[in-house]
PDB file of N, CA, C and O in Angstrom:
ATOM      1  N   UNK A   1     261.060  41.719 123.127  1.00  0.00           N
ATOM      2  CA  UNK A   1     262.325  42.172 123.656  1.00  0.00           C
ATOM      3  C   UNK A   1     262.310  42.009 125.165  1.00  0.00           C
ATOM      4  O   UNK A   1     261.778  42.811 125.933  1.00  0.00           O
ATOM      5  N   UNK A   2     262.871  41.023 125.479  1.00  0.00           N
ATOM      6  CA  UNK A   2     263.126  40.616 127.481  1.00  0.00           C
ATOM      7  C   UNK A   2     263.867  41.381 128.090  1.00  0.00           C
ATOM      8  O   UNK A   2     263.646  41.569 129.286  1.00  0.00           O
ATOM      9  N   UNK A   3     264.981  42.056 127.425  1.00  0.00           N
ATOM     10  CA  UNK A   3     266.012  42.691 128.038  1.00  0.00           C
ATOM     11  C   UNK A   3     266.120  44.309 128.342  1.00  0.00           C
ATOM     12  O   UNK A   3     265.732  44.830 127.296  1.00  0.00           O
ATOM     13  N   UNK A   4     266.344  44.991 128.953  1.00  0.00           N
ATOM     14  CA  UNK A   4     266.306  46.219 129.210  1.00  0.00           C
ATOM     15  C   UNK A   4     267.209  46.849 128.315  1.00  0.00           C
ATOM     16  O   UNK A   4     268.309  46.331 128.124  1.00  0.00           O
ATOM     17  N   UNK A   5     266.863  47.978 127.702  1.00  0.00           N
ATOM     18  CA  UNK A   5     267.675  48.788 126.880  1.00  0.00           C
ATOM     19  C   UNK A   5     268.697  49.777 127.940  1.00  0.00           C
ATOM     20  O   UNK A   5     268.630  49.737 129.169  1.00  0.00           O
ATOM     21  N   UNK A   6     269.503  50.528 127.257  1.00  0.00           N
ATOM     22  CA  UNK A   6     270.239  51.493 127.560  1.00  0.00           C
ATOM     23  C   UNK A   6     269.468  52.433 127.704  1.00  0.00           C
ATOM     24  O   UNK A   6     268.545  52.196 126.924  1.00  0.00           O
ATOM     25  N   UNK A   7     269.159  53.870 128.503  1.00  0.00           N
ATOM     26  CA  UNK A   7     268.755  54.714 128.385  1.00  0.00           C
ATOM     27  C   UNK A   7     269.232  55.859 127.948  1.00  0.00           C
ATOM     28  O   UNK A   7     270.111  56.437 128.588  1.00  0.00           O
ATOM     29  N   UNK A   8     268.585  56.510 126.462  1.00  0.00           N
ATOM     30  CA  UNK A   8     268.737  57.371 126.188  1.00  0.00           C
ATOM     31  C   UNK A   8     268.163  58.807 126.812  1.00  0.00           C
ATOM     32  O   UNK A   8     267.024  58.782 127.277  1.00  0.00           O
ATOM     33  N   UNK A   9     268.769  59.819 126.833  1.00  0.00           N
ATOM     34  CA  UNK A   9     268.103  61.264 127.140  1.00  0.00           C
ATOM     35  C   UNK A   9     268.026  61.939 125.967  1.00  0.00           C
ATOM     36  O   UNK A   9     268.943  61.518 125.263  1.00  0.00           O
ATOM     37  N   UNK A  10     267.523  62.613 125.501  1.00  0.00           N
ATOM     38  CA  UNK A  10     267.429  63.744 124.338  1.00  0.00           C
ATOM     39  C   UNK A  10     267.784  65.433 124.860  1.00  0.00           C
ATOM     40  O   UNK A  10     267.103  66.015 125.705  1.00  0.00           O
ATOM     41  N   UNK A  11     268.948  66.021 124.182  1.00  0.00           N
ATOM     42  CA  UNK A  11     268.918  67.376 124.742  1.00  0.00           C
ATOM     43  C   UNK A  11     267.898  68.135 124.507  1.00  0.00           C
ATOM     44  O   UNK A  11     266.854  67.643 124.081  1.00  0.00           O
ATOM     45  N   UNK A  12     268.061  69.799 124.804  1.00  0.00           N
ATOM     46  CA  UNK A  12     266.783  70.043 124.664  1.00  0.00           C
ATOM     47  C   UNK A  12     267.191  70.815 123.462  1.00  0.00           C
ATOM     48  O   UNK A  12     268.396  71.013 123.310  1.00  0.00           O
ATOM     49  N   UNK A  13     266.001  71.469 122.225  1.00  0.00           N
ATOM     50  CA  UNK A  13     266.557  72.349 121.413  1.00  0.00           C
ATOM     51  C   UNK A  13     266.776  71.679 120.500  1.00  0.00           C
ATOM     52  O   UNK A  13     267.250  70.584 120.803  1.00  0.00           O
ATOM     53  N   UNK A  14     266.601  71.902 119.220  1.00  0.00           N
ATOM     54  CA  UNK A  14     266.738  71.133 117.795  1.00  0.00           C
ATOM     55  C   UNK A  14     267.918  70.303 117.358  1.00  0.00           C
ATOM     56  O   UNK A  14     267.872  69.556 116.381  1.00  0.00           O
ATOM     57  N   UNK A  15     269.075  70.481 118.195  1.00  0.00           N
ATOM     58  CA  UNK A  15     270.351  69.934 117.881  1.00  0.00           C
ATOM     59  C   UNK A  15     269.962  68.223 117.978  1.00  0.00           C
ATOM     60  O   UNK A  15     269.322  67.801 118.941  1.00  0.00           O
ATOM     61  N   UNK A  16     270.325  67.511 117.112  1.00  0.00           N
ATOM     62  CA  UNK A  16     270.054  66.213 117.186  1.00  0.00           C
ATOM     63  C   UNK A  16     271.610  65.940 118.620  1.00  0.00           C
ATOM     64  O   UNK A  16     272.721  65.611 118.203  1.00  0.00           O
ATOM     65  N   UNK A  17     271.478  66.053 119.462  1.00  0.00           N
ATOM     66  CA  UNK A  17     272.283  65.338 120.535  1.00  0.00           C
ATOM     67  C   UNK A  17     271.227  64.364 121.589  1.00  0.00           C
ATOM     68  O   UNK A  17     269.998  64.339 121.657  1.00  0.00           O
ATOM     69  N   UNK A  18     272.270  63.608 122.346  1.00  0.00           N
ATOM     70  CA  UNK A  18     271.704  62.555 123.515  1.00  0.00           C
ATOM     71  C   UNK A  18     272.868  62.566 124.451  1.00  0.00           C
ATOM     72  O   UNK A  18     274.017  63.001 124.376  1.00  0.00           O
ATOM     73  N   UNK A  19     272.150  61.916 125.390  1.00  0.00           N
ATOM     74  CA  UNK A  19     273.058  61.732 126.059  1.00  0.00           C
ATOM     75  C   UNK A  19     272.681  60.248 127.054  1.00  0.00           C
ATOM     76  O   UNK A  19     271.766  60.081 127.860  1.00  0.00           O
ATOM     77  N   UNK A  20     273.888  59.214 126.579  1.00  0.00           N
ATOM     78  CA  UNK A  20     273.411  57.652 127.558  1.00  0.00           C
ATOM     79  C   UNK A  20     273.841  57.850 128.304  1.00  0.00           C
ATOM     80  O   UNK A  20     274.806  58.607 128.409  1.00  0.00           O
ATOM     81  N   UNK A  21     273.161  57.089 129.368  1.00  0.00           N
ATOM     82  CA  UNK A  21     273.063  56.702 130.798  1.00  0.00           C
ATOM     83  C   UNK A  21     273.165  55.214 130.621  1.00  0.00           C
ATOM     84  O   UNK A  21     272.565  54.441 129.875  1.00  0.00           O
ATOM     85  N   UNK A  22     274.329  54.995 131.747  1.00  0.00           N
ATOM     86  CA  UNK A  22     274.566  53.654 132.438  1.00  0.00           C
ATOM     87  C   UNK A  22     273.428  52.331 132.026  1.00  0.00           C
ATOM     88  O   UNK A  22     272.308  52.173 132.511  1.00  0.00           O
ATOM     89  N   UNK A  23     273.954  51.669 131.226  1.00  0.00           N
ATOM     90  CA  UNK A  23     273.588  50.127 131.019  1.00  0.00           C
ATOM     91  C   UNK A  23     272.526  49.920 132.290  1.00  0.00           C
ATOM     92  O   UNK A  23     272.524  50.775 133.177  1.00  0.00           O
ATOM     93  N   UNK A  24     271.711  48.885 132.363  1.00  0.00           N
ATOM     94  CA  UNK A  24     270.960  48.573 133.786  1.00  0.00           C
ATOM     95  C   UNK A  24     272.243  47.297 134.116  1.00  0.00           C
ATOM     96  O   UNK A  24     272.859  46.582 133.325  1.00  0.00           O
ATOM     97  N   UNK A  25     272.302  47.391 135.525  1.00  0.00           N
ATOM     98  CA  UNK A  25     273.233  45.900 135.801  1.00  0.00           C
ATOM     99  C   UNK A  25     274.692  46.091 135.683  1.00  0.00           C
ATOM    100  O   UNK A  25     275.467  45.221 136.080  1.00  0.00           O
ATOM    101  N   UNK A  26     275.235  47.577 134.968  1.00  0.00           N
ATOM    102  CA  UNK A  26     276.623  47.550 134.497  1.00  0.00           C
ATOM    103  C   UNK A  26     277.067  48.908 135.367  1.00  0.00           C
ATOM    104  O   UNK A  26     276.337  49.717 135.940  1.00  0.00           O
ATOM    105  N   UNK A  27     278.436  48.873 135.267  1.00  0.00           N
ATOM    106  CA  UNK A  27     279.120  49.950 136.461  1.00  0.00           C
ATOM    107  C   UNK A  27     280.039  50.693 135.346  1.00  0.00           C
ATOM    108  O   UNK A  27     281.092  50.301 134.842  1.00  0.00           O
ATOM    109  N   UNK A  28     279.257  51.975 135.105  1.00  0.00           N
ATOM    110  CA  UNK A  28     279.889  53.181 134.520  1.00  0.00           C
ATOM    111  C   UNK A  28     281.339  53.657 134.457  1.00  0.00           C
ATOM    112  O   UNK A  28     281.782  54.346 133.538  1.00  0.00           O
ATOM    113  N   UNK A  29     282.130  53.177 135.643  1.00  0.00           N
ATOM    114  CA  UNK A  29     283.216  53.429 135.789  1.00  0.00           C
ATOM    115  C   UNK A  29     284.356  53.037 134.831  1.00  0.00           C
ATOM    116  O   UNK A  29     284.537  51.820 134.805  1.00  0.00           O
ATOM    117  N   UNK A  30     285.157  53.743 134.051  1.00  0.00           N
ATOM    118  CA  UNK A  30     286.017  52.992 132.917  1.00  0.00           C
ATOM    119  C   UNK A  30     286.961  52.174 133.484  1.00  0.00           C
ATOM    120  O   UNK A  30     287.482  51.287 132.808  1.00  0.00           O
ATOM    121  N   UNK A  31     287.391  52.437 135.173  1.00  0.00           N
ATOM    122  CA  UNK A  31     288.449  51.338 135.367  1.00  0.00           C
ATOM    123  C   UNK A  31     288.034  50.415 136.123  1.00  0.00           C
ATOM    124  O   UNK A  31     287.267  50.667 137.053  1.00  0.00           O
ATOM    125  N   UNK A  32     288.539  48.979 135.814  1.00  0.00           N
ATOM    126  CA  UNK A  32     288.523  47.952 136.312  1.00  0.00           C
ATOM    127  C   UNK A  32     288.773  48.140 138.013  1.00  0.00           C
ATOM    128  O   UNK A  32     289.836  48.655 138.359  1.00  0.00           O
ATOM    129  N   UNK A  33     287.904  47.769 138.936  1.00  0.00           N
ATOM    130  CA  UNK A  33     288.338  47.656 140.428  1.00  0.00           C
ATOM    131  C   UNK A  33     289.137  46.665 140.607  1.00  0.00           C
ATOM    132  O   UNK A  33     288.833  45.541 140.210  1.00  0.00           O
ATOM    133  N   UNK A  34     290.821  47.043 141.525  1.00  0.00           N
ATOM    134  CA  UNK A  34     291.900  46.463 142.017  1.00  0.00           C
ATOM    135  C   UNK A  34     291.592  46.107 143.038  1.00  0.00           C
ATOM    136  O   UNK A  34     291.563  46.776 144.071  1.00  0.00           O
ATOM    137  N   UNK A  35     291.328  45.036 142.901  1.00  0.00           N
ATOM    138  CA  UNK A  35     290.631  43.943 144.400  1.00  0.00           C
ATOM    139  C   UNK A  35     291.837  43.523 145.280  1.00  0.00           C
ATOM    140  O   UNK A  35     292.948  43.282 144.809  1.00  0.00           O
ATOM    141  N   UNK A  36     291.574  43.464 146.400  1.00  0.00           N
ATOM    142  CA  UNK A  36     292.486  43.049 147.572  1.00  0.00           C
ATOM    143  C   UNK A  36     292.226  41.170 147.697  1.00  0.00           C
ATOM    144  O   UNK A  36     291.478  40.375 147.129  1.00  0.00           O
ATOM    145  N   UNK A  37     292.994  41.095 148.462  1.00  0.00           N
ATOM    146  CA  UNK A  37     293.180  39.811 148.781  1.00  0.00           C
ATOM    147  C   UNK A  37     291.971  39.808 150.401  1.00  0.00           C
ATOM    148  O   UNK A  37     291.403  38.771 150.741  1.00  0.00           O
ATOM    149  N   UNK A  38     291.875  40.546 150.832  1.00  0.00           N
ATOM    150  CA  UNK A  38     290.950  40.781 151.953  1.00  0.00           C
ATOM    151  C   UNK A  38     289.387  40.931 151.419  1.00  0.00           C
ATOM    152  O   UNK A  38     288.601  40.148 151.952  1.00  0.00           O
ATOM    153  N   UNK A  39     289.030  41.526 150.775  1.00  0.00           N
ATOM    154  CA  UNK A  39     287.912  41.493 149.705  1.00  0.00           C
ATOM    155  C   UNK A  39     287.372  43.196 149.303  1.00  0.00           C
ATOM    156  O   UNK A  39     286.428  43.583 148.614  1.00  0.00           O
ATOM    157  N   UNK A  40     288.402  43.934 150.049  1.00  0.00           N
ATOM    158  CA  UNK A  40     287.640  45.165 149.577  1.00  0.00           C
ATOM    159  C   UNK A  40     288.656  45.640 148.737  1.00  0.00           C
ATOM    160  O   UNK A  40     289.764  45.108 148.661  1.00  0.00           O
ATOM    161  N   UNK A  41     288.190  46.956 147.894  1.00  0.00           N
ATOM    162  CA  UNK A  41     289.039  47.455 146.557  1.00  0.00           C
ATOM    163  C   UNK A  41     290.255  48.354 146.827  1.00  0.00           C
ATOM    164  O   UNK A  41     290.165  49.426 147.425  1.00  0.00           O
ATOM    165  N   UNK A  42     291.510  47.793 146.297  1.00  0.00           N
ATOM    166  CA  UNK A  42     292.504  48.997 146.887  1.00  0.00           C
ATOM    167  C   UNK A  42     293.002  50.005 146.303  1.00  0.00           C
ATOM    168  O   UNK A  42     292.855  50.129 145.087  1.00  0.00           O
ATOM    169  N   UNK A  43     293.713  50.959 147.067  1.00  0.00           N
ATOM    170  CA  UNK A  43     294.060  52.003 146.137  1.00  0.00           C
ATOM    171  C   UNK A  43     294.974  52.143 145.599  1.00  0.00           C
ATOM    172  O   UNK A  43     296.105  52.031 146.072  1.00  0.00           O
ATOM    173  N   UNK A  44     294.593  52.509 144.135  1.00  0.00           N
ATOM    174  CA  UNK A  44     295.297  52.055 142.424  1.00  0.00           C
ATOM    175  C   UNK A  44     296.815  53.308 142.406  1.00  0.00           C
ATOM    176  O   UNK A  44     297.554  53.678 141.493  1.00  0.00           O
ATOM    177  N   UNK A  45     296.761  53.581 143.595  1.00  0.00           N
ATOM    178  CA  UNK A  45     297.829  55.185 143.012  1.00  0.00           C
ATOM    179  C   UNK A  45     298.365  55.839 144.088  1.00  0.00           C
ATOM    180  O   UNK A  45     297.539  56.006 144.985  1.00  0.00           O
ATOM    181  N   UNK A  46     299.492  56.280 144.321  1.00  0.00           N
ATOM    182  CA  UNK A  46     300.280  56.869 145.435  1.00  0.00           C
ATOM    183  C   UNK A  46     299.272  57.914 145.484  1.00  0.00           C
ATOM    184  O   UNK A  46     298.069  57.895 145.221  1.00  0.00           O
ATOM    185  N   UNK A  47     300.124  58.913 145.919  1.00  0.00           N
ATOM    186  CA  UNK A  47     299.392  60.859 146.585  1.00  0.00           C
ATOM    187  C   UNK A  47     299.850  61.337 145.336  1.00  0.00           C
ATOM    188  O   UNK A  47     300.679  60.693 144.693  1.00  0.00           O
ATOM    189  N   UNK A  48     299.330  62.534 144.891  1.00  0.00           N
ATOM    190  CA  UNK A  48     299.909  63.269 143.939  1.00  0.00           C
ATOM    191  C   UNK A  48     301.028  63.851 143.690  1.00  0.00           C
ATOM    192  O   UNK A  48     300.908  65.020 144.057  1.00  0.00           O
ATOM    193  N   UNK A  49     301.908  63.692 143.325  1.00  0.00           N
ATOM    194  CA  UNK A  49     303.491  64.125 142.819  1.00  0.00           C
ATOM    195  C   UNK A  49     303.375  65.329 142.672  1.00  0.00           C
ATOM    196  O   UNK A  49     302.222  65.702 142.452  1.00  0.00           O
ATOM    197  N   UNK A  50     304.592  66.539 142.734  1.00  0.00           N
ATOM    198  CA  UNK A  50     304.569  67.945 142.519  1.00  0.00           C
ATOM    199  C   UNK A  50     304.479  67.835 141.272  1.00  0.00           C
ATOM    200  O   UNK A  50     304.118  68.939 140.862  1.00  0.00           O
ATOM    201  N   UNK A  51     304.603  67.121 140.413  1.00  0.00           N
ATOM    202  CA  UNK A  51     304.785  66.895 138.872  1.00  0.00           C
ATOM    203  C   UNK A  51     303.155  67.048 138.300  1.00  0.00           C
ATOM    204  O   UNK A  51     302.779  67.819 137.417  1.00  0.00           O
ATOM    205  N   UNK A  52     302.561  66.360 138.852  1.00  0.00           N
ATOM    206  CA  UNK A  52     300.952  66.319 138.849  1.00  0.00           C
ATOM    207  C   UNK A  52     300.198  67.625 139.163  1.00  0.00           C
ATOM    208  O   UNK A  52     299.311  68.141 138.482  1.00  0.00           O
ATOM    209  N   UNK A  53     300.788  68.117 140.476  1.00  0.00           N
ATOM    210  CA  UNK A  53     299.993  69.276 140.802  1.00  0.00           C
ATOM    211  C   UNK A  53     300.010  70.587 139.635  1.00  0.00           C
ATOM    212  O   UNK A  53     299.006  71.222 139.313  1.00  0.00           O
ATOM    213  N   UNK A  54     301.175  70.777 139.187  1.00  0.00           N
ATOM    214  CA  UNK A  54     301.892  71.540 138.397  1.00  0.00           C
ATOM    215  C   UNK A  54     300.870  71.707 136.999  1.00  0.00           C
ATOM    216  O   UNK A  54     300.429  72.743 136.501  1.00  0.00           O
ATOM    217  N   UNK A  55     300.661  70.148 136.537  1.00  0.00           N
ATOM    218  CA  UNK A  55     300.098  70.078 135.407  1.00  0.00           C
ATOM    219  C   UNK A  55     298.461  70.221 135.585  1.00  0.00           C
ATOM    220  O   UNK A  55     297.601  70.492 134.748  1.00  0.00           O
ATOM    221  N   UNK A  56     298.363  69.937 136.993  1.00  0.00           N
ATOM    222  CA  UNK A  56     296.890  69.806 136.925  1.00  0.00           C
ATOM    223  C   UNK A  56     296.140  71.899 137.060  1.00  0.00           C
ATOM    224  O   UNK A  56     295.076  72.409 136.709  1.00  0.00           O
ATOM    225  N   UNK A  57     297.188  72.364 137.620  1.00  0.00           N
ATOM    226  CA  UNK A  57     296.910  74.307 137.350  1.00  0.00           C
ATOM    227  C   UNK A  57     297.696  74.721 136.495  1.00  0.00           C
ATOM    228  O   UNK A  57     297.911  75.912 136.718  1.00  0.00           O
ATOM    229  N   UNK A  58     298.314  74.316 135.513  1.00  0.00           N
ATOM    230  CA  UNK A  58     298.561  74.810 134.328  1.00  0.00           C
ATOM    231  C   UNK A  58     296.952  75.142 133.687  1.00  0.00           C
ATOM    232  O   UNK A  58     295.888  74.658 134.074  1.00  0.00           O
ATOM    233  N   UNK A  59     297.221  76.271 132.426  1.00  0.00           N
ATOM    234  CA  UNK A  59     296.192  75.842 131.868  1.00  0.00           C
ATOM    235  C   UNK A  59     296.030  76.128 130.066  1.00  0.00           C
ATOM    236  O   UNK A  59     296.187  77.282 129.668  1.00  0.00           O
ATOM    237  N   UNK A  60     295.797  75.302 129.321  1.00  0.00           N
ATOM    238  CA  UNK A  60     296.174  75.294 128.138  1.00  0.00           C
ATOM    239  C   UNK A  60     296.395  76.578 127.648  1.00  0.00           C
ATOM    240  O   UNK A  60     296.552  77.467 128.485  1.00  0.00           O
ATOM    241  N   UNK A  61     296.450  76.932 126.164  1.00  0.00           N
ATOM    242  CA  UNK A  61     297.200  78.077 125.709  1.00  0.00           C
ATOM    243  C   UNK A  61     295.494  79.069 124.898  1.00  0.00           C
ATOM    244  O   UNK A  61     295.185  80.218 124.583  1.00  0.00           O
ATOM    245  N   UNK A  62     294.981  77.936 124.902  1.00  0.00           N
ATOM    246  CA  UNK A  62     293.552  78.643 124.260  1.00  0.00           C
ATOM    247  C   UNK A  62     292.518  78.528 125.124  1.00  0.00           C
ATOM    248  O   UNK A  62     291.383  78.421 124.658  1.00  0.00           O
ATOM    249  N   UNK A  63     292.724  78.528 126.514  1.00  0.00           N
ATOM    250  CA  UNK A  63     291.709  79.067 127.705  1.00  0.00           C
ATOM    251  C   UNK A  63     292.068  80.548 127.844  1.00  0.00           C
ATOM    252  O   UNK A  63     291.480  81.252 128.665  1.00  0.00           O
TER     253      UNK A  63
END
């Protein structure tokens, strides 16, 4: 086997859980970087809307 695996962690405590860690070589991040025409990455999103703020301190009904 030449290639580097994924790394697994094991929790602690009998529960069969894990937890992966980042590919070697690969970027964790789920979104694609919006590249500029200049070469650095730009930003994907205005300022936050009152609409946003609102929802983001709401807080569900079963907290």
């Amino acid at each position: 086997m030449g290639t580097e695996r994924q790394p697994i962690v094991k929790a602690a405590g009998t529960a069969r859980r894990a937890k992966l860690l980042p590919a070697p070589d690969t970027d964790p991040n789920p979104h694609p970087p919006v590249l500029r025409e200049e070469g650095g990455v730009a930003h994907t999103g205005s300022g936050p809307s009152a609409n946003e703020a609102q929802l983001r301190q709401d807080r569900p009904p079963h907290w």
